[in-house]
Structure formats: C-alpha cells, structure tokens
PAKOLDO-820521 format. One record per residue (C-alpha): residue number from 1; residue in three letters; z, x, y. Coordinates in Angstrom, 2 decimals, padded with zeros to 5 digits. Layout:
// PAKOLDO-820521
REC   k   r      c3      c1      c2
REC NUM Ala       Z       X       Y
...
***
This chain:
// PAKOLDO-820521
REC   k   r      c3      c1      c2
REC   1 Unk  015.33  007.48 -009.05
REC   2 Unk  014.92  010.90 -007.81
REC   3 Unk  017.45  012.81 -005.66
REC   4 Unk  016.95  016.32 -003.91
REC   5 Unk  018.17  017.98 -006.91
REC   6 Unk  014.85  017.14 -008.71
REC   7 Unk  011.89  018.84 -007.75
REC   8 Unk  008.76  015.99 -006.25
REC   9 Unk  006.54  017.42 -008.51
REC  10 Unk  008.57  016.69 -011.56
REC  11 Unk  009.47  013.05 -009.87
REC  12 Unk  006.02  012.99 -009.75
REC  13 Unk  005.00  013.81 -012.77
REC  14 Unk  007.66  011.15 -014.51
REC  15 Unk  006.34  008.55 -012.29
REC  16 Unk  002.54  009.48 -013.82
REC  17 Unk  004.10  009.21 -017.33
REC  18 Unk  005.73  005.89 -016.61
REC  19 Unk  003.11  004.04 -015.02
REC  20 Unk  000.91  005.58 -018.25
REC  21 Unk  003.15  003.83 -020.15
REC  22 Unk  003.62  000.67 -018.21
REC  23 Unk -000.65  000.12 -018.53
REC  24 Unk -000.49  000.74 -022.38
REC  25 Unk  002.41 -001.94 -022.95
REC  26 Unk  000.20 -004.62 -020.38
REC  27 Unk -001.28 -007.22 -022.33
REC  28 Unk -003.83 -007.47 -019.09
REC  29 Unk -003.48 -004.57 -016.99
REC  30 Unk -006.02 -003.36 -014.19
REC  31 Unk -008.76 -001.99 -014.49
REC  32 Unk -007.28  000.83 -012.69
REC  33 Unk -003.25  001.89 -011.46
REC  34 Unk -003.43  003.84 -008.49
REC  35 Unk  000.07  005.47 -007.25
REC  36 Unk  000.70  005.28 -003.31
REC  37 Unk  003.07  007.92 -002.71
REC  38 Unk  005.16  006.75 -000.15
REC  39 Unk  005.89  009.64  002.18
REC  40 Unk  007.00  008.45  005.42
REC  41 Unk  009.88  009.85  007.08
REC  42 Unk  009.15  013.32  004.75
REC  43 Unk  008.29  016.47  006.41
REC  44 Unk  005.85  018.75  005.28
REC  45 Unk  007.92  020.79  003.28
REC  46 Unk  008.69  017.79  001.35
REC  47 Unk  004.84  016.36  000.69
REC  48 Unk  003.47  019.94 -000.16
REC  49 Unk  004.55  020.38 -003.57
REC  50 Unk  003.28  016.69 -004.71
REC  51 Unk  000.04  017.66 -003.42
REC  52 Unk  000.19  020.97 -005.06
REC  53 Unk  000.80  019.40 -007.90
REC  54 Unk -002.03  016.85 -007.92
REC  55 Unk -001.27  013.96 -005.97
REC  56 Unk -003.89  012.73 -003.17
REC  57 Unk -003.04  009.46 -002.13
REC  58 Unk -000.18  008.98  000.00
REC  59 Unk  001.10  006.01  001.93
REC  60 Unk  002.78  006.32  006.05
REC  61 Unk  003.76  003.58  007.60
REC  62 Unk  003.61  004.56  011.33
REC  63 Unk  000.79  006.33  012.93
REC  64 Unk  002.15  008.97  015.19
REC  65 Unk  004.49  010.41  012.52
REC  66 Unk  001.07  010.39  010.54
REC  67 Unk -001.05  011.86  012.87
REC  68 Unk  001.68  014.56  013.77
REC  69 Unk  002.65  015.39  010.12
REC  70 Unk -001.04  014.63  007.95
REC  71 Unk -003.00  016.81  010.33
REC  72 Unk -002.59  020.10  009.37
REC  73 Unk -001.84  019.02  005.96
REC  74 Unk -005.33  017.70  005.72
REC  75 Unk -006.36  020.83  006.89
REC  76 Unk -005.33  022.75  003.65
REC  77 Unk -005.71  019.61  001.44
REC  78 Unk -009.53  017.60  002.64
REC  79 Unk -009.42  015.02  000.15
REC  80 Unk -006.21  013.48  000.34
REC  81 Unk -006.09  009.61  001.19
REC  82 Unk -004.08  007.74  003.20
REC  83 Unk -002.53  004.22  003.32
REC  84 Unk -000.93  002.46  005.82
REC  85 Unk  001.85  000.70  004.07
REC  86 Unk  003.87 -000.56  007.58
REC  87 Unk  003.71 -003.15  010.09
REC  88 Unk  001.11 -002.20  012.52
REC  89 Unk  001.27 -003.24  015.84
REC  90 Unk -002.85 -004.37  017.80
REC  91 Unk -002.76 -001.61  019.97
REC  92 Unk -002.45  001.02  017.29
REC  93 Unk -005.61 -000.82  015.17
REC  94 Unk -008.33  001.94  017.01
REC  95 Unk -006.16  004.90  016.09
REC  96 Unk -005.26  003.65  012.24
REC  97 Unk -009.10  002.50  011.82
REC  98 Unk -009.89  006.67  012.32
REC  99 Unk -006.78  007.82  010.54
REC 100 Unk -006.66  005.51  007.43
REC 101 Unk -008.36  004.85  004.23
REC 102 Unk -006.95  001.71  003.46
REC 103 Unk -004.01 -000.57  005.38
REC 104 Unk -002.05 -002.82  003.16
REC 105 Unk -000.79 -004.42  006.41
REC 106 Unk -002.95 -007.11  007.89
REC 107 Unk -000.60 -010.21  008.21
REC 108 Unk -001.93 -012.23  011.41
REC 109 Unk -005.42 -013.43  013.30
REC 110 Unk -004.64 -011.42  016.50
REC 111 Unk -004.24 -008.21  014.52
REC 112 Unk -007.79 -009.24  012.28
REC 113 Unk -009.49 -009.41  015.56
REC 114 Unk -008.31 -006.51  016.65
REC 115 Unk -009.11 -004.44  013.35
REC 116 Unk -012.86 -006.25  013.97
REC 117 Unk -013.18 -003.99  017.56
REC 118 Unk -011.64 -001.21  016.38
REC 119 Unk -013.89 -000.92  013.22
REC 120 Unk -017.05 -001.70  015.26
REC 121 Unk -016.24  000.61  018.15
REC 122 Unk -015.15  004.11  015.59
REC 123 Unk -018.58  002.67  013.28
REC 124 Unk -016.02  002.47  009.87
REC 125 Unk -013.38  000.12  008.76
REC 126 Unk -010.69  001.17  006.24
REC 127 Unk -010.69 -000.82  002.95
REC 128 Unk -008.15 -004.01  004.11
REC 129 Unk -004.90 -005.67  002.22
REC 130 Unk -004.03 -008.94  003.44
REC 131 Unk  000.11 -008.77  003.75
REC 132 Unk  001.23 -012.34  001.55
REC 133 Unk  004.92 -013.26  002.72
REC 134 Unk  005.50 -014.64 -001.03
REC 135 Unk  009.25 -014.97 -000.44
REC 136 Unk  008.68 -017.02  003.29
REC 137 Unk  010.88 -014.98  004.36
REC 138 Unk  011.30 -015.68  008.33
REC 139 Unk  012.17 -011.76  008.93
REC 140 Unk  009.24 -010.17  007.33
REC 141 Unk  006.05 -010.09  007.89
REC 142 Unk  002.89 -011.57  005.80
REC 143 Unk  000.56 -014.51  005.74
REC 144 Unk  003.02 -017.99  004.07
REC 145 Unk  001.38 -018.54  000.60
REC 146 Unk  000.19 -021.37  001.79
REC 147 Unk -001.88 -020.14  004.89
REC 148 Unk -003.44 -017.02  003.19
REC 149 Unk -006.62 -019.36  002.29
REC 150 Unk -006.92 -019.75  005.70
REC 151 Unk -006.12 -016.42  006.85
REC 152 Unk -008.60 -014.53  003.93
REC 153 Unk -011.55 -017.38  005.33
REC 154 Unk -011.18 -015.75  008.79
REC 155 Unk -010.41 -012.62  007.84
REC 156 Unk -013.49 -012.04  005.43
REC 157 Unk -015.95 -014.70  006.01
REC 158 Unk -015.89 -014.77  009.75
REC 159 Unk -014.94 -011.72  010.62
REC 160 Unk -016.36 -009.86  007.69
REC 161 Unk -013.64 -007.41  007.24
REC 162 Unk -013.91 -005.62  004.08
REC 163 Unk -010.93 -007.66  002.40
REC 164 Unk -010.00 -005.37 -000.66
REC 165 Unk -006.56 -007.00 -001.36
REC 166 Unk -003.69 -008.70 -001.69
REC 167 Unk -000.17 -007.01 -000.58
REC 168 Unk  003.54 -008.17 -001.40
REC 169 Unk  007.17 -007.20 -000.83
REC 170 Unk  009.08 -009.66 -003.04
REC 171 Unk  012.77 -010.64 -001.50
REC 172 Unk  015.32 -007.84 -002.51
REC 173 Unk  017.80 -010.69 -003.88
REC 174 Unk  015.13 -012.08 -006.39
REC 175 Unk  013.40 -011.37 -009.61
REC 176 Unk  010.00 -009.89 -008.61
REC 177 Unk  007.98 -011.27 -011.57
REC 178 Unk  007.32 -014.71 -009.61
REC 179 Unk  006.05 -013.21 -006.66
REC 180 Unk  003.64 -010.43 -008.83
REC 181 Unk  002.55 -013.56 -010.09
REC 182 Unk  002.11 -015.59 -007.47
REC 183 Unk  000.18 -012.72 -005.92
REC 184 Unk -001.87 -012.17 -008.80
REC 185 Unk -002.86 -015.79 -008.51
REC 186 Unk -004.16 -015.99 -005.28
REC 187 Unk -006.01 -013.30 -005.99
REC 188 Unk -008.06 -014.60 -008.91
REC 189 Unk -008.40 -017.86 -006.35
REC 190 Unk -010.12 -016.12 -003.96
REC 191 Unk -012.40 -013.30 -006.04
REC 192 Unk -009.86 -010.39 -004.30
REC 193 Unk -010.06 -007.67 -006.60
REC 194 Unk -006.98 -005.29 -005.85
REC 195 Unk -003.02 -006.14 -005.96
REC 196 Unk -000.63 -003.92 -003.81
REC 197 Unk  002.50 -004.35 -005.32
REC 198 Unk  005.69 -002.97 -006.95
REC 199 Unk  007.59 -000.16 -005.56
REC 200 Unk  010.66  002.20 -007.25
REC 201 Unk  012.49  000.16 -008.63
REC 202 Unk  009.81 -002.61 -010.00
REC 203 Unk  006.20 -000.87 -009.87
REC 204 Unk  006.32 -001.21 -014.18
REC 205 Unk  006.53 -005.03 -013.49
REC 206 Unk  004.04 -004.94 -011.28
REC 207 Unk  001.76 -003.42 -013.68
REC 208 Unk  002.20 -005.77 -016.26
REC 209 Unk  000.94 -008.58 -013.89
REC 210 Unk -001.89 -006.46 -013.00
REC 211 Unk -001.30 -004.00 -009.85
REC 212 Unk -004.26 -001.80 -009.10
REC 213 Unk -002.01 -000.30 -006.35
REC 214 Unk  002.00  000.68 -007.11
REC 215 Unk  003.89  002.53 -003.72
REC 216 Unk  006.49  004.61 -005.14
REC 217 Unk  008.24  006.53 -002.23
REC 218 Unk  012.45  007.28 -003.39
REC 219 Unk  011.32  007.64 -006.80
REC 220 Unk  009.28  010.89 -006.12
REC 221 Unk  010.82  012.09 -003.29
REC 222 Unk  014.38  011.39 -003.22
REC 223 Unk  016.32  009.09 -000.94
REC 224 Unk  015.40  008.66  002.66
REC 225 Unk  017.80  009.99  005.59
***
C-alpha cells in the first residue's frame, strides 16, 4: 500500500505492473482489466500527477465533491472517465446521469426508476453496475444474491437500462474468493458481461476470477484522512 512518501505516479505505475501480472497468471482472465482509480476525498493536487502520468479513469463516490473537484480538471484533461463507485441517493440520479460514465451503484427499484427519468430527460444514460450484496450484509447496500434475477429483469428488460455489470464489496472479515465467485456466476447466468470487483488489498484475486473492472484507491494514493 502506498503512503505519502511515495509519489501516485509510481503507486500507479506498480499497480499497472501488478494487475499485468495478475492477467498473465489467470487461467481465465477478462477480456480486458480496467483500473478505477479511486480518488475521492483527494484534492487536485493529489489526482494531477496520476493523470499526468497516464491514468484516465477515475472513480468518486459523491457528486458534489465531483462536480467541485473534476471540473476544472476536465478542463486540462477532456478524456478522462468517471465512475461513480458510492451509494447514490434518487435525487442526485439527474446530476450523476450528466456527470458520469459509468455508476457501479444501482442497488434498488426506486433508484432504477429514477436513473430511467434522468437518462430520458439529459438524452444519455451512463453504462450501469448492478450493486450484488454477496455477503447479505444488513448494513450495506446491494441487491441479496438471491433477488438480483429479479432486480437485473426490471432493471434491463423493463426498464431497458443499459445493464453493463455486476458490482461487489465482499465482507471485510471474509475471504473474498467466494464472493468474486459468486459474482462471476451470476454474471455468466444472466449474459452480464463486466465484473466490478476487488479493491487494494484483493484486486489480484479479483482478476483471477475474471474482473474487467479493479478500484484501487489507498494503493495509489496513499491513505485517506
């Protein structure tokens, strides 16, 4: 893990090498491993050098911290793309349907309906992630494992959101393999091509059970204050 001692752009560069490395010792990985870099609660000052150095895709998780801190970034840097990697609440679905390229986030019916407006009042709709709870936790967000059927059904057939993938935060207390798995296998179930899952410590896993999409925030730019 990184610390303020070591530059983002080397963190970054390590965390390139490594998920290299993870994809060439997959028996099965992805057709593609793209890194999220996690920069919520960075400043500017922070993010710069990473894109300097390369790096275009970044995940927030909160929209006015995003819209305050990526607009004049994406002034200097056009082509960078952003994820929404946090809860989002229905009122905020307008503003992160203009603002976002993709949200890994969409957990319930009343915030699919509301993604439906948004997209068909701003004429676009972000590529979509439905959020699996694979642990059941109570506290956390994320369609049960058992409802996501259900959930994708509405999401995709009815509502014909543009349901790219599946999303996952395993439980901190357990092994994470089981729920990439898991995740991996509702996937294949339903024909949903991208997996959203692994993060500092376990992104290498993650690739080995086939994550198109790693978020990687403390690795690259030290630990959060």
């Amino acid at each position: 893990m990184s610390s303020f001692a070591e530059t983002p752009a080397t963190a970054l560069a390590d965390i390139l090498a490594r998920i290299d490395a993870a994809r060439k010792a997959a028996l099965r990985p992805a057709p593609f491993t793209k890194l999220v870099a996690v920069s919520k609660t960075f400043e500017a000052e922070r993010i710069r050098p990473v894109l300097q150095a390369g790096q275009r895709c970044f995940g927030e998780s909160r929209v006015q911290e995003t819209i305050r801190k990526w607009s004049p970034l994406r002034d200097e840097f056009p082509d960078v793309e952003l994820h929404l990697v946090g809860a989002l609440q229905t009122n905020k679905a307008r503003e992160a349907v203009e603002l976002f390229d993709a949200i890994h986030s969409l957990d319930r019916p009343k915030l699919a309906h509301a993604l439906r407006s948004a997209c068909d009042c701003v004429g676009r709709c972000p590529d979509l992630f439905v959020q699996v709870n694979t642990g059941e936790e109570p506290q956390k967000a994320g369609v049960v494992p058992d409802e996501a059927a259900a959930f994708i059904a509405l999401c995709r057939d009815q509502l014909k959101l543009p349901v790219k993938g599946l999303m996952c935060i395993p439980p901190a207390d357990e092994a994470p393999a089981p729920h990439f798995a898991l995740l991996a296998k509702l996937a294949r179930a339903h024909e949903i091509p991208h997996l959203s899952m692994g993060m500092s410590a376990d992104f290498e896993m993650a690739i080995r059970f086939g994550a198109t999409h790693v978020r990687v925030g403390t690795a690259i730019f030290g630990t959060r204050h």
